[in-house]
C-alpha positions, 0 to 999 in steps of 0.5 A: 507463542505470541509476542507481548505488545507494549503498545497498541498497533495504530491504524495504519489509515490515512483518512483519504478512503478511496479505493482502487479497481480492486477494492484496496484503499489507495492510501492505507492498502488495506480491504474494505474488510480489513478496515471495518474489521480493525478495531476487533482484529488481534494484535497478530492479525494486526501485524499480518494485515500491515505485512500484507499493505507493505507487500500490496504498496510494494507491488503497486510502486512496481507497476507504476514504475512500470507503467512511466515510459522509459527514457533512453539515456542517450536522448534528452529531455529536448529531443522527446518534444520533435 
């Protein structure tokens, strides 16, 4: 059973398209597929294609956070210039 909508599910787009290695926007994270097909898309394919840009932003935060170099507490700021 489908839940009635009361209002239109919104683009999530940003209007900065620009694509990553892997073909998602790198604002809106959604394919290329799945922003030409928006406008035709039903309201739970909707909700299925923003879960899927949350768990995409999701898992590029992770790797970004992964990519920054890691501080030791122990060492200031001062001593990473020598």
């Amino acid at each position: 059973m489908e839940q009635i909508e009361l209002f239109d599910i919104s683009s999530p787009c940003k209007r900065v398209c620009e694509t990553d290695k892997k073909g998602y926007c790198i604002t809106c994270y959604r394919s290329r597929e799945e922003r030409f097909k928006w406008l035709t898309l039903s309201d739970s394919q909707k909700r299925e294609v923003l879960r899927l840009c949350k768990q995409r932003a999701l898992r590029r935060r992770y790797l970004l956070s992964q990519q920054q170099p890691q501080l030791n507490p122990t060492t200031s700021q001062f001593d990473l210039n020598f």
